[in-house]
MDTraj code that builds the backbone (N, CA, C; nanometers):
import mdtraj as md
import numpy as np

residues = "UNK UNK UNK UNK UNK UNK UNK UNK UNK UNK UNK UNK UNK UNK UNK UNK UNK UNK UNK UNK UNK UNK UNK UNK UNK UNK UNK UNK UNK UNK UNK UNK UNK UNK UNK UNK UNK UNK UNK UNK UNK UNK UNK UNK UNK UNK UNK UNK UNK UNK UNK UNK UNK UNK UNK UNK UNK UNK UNK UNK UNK UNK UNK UNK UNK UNK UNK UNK UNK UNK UNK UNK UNK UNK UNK UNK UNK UNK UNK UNK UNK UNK UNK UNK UNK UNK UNK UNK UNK UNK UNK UNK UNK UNK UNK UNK UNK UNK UNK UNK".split()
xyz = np.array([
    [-7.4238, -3.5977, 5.9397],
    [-7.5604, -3.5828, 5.8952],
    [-7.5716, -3.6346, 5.7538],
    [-7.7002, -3.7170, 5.7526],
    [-7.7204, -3.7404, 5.6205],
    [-7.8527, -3.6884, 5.5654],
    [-7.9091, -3.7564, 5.4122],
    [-8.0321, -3.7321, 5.3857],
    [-8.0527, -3.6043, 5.3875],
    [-8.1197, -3.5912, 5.2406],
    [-8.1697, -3.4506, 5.2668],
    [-8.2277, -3.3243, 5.3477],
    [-8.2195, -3.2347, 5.3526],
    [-8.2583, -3.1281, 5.4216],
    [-8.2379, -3.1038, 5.5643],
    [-8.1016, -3.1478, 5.6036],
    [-8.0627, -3.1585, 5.7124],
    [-8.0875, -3.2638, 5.8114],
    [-8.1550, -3.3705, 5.7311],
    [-8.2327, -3.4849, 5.8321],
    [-8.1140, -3.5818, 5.8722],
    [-8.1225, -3.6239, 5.9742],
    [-8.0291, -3.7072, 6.0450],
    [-8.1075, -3.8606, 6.0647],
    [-7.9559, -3.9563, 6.0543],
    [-7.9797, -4.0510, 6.0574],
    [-7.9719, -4.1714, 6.2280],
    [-7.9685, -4.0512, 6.2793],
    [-7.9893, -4.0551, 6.4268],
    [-8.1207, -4.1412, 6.4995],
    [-8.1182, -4.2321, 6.5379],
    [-8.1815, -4.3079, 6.5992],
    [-8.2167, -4.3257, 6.7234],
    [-8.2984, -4.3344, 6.7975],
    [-8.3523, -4.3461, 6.9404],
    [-8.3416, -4.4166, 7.0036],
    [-8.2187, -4.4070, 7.1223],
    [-8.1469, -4.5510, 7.1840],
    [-8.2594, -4.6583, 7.2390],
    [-8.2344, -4.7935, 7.1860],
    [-8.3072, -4.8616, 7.2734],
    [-8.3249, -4.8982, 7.3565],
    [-8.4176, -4.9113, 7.4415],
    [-8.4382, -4.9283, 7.5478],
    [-8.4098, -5.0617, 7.6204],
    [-8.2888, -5.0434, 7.7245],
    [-8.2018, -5.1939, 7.7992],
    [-8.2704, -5.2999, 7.8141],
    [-8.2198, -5.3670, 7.7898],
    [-8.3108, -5.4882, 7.8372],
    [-8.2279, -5.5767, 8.0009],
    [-8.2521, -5.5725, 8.1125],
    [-8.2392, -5.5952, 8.1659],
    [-8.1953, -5.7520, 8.1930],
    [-8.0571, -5.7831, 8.2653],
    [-8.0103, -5.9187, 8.2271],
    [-8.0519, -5.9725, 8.3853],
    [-8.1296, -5.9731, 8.4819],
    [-8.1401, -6.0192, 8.5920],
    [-8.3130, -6.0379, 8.6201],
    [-8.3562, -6.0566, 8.6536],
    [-8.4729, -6.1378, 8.6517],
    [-8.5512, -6.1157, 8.8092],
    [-8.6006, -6.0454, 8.8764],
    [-8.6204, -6.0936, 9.0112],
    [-8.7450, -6.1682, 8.9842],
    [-8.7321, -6.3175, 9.0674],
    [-8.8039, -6.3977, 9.1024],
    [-8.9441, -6.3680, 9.1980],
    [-9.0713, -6.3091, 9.1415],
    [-9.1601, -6.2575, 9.2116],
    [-9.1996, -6.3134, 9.3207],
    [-9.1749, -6.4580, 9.3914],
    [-9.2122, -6.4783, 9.5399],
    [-9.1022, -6.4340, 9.6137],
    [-8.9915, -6.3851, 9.5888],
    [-8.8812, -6.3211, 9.6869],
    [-8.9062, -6.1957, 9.7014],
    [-8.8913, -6.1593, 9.8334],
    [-8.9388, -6.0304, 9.9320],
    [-8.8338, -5.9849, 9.8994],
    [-8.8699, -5.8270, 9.8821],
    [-8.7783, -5.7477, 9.8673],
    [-8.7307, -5.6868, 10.0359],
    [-8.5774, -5.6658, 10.0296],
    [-8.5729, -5.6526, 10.1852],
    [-8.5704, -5.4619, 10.2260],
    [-8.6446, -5.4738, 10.3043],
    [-8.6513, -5.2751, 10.3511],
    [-8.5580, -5.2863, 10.4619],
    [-8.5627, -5.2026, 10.5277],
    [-8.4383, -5.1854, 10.6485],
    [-8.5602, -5.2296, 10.8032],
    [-8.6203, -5.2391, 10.7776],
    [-8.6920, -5.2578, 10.9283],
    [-8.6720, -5.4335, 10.9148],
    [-8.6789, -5.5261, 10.8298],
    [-8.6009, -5.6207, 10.8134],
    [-8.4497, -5.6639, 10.8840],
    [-8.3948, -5.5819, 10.8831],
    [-8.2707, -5.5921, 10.9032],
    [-8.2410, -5.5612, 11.0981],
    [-8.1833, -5.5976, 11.2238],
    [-8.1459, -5.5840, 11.3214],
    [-8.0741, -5.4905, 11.2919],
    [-8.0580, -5.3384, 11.3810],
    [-7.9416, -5.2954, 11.3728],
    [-7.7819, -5.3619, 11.4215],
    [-7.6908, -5.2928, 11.4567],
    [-7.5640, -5.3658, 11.4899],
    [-7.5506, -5.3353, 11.6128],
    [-7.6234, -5.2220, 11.6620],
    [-7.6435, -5.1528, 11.8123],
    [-7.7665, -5.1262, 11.8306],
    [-7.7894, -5.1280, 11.9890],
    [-7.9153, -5.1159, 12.0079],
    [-7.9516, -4.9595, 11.9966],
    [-7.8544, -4.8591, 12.0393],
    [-7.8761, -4.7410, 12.0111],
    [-7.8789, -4.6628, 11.8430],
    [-7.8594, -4.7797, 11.7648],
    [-7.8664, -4.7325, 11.6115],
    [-7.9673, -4.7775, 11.5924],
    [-8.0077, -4.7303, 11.4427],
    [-8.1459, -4.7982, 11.3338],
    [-8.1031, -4.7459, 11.2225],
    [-8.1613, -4.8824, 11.1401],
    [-8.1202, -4.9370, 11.0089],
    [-8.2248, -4.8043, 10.9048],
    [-8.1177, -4.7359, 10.8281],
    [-8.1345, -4.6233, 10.7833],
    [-8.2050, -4.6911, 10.6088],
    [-8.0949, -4.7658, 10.5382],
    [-8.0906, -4.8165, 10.3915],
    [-8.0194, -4.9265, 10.3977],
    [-8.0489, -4.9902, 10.2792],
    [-7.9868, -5.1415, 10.2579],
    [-7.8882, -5.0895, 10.1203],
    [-7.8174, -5.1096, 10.0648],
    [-7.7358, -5.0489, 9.9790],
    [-7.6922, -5.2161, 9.9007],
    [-7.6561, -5.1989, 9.7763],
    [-7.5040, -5.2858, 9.6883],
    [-7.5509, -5.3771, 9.7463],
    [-7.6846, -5.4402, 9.6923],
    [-7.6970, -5.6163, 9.7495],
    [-7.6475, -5.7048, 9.6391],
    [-7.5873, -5.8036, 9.6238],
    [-7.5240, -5.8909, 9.5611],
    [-7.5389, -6.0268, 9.6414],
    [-7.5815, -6.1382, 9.5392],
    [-7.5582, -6.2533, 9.5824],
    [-7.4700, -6.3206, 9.5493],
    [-7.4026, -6.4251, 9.6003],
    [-7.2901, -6.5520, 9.5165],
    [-7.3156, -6.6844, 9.6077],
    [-7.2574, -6.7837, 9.5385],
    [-7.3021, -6.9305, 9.5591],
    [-7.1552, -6.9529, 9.6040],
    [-7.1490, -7.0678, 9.7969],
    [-7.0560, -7.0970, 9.8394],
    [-7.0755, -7.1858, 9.9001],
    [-6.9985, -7.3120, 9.9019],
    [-7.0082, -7.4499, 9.9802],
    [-7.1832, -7.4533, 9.9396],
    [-7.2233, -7.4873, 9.8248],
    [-7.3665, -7.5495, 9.7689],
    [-7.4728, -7.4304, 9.8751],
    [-7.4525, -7.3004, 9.9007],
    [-7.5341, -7.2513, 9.9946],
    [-7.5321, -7.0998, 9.8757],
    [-7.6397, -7.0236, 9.8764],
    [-7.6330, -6.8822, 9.8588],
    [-7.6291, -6.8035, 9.9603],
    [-7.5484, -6.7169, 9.9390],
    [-7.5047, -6.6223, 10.0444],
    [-7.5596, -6.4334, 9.9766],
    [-7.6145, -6.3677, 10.0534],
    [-7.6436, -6.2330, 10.0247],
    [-7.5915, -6.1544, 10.1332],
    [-7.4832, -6.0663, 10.0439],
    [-7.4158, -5.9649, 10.0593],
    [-7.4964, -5.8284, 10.0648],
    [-7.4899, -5.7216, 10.1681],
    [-7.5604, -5.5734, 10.1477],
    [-7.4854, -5.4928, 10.2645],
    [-7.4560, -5.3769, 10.2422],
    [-7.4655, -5.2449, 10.2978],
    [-7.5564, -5.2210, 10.3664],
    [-7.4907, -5.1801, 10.5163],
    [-7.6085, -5.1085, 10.5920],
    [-7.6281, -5.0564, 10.6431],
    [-7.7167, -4.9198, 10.6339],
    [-7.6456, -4.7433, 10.7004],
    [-7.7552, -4.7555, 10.7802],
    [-7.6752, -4.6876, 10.9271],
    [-7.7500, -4.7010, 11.0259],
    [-7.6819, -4.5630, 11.0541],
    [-7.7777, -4.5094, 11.1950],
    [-7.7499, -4.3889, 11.2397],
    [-7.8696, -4.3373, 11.3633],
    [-7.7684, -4.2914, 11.4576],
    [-7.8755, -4.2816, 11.5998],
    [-7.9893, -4.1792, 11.5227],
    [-8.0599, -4.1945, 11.6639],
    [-8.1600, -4.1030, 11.6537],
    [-8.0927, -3.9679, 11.6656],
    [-8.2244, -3.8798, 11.5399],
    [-8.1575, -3.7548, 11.5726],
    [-8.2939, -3.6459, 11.6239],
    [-8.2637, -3.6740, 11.7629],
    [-8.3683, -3.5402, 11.8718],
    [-8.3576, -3.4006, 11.7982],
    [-8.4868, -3.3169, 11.8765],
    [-8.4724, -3.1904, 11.7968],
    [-8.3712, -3.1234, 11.8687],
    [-8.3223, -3.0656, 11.7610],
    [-8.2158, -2.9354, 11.7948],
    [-8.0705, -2.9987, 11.8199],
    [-8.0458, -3.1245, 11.8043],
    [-7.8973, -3.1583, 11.7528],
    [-7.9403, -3.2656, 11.6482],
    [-7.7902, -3.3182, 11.6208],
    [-7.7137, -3.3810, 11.5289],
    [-7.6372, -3.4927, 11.5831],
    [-7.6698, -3.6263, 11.6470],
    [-7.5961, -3.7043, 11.6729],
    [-7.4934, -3.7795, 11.5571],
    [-7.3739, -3.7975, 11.5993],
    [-7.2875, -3.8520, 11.4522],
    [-7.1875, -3.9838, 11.5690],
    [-7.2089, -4.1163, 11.4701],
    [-7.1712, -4.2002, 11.5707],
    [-7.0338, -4.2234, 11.5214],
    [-6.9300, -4.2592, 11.6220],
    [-6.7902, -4.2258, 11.6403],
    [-6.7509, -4.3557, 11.6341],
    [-6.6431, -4.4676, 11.5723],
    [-6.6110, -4.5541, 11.6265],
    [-6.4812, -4.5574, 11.6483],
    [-6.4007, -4.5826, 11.7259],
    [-6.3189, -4.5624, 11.7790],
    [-6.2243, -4.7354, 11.7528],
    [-6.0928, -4.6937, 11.7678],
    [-6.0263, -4.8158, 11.7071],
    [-6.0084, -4.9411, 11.8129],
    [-6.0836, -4.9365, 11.8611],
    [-6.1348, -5.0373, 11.9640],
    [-6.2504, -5.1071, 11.9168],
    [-6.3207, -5.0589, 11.8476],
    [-6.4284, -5.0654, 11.7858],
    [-6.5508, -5.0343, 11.8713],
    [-6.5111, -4.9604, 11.9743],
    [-6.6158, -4.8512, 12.1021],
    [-6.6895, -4.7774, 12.0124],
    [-6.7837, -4.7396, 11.9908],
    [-6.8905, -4.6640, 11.9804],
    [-6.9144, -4.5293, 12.0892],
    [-6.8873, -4.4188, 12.0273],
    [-6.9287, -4.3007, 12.0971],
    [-7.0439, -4.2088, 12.0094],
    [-7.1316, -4.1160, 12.0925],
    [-7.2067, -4.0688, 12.0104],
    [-7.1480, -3.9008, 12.0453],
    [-7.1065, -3.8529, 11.8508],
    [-7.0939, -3.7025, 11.8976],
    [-7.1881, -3.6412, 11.8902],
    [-7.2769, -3.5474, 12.0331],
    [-7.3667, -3.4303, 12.0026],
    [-7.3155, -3.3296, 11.9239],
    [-7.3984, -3.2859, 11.8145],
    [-7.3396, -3.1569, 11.7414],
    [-7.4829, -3.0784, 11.7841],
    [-7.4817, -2.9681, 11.8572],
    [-7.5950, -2.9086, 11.8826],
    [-7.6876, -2.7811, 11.8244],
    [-7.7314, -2.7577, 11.7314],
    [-7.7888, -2.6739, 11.6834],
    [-7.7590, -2.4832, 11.6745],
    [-7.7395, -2.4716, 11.8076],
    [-7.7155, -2.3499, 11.8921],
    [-7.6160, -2.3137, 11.8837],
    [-7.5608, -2.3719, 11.8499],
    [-7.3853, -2.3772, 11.8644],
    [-7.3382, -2.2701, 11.7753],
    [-7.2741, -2.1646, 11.8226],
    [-7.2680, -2.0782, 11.6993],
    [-7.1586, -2.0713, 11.6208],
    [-7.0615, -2.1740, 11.6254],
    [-6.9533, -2.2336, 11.5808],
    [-6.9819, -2.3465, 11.4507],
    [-7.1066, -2.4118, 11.4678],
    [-7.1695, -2.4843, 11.3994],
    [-7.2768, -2.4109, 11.2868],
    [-7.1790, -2.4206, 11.1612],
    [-7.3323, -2.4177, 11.0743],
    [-7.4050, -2.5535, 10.9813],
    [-7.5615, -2.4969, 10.9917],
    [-7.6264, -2.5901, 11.0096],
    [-7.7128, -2.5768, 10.8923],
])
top = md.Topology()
chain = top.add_chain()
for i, resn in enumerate(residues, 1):
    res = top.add_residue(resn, chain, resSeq=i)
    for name in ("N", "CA", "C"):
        top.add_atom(name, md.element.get_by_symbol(name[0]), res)
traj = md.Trajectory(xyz[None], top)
């Protein structure tokens, strides 16, 4: 602390200035954009998009959480199996083994 009467020489961080730019005619992408990977999934969020430049082409990189439908009174959780099979586990509400 400096300056008299207890006054500090503490300053008010400034505010970032942002080093990326989005180009206002590029659409921002939502998940209904996106195909799921199964027909029994849907595209939940788009996550960690990143672009990079390869063979004179841009390429965009993203994350993408998908997850069945979830009916009332369970919890579907999709399984993949090292086959890369797809199973869906019911977790059911009722279940009194299950807390929810």
């Amino acid at each position: 602390m400096s300056g008299s009467h207890g006054e500090s020489d503490h300053q008010p961080p400034r505010k970032a200035r942002d080093l990326a730019e989005r180009f206002a005619q590029n659409p921002i992408l939502v998940p209904r954009d996106i195909a799921p990977s199964r027909a029994e999934l849907s595209v939940e969020c788009l996550l960690n998009p990143g672009v990079f430049q390869f063979d004179q082409k841009s390429w965009l990189l993203l994350r993408v959480a998908e997850r069945p439908s979830q009916p009332q009174g369970k919890t579907m959780v999709p399984v993949f199996h090292a086959e890369g099979k797809l199973k869906l586990l019911v977790l059911y509400h009722v279940d009194r083994k299950l807390v929810v």
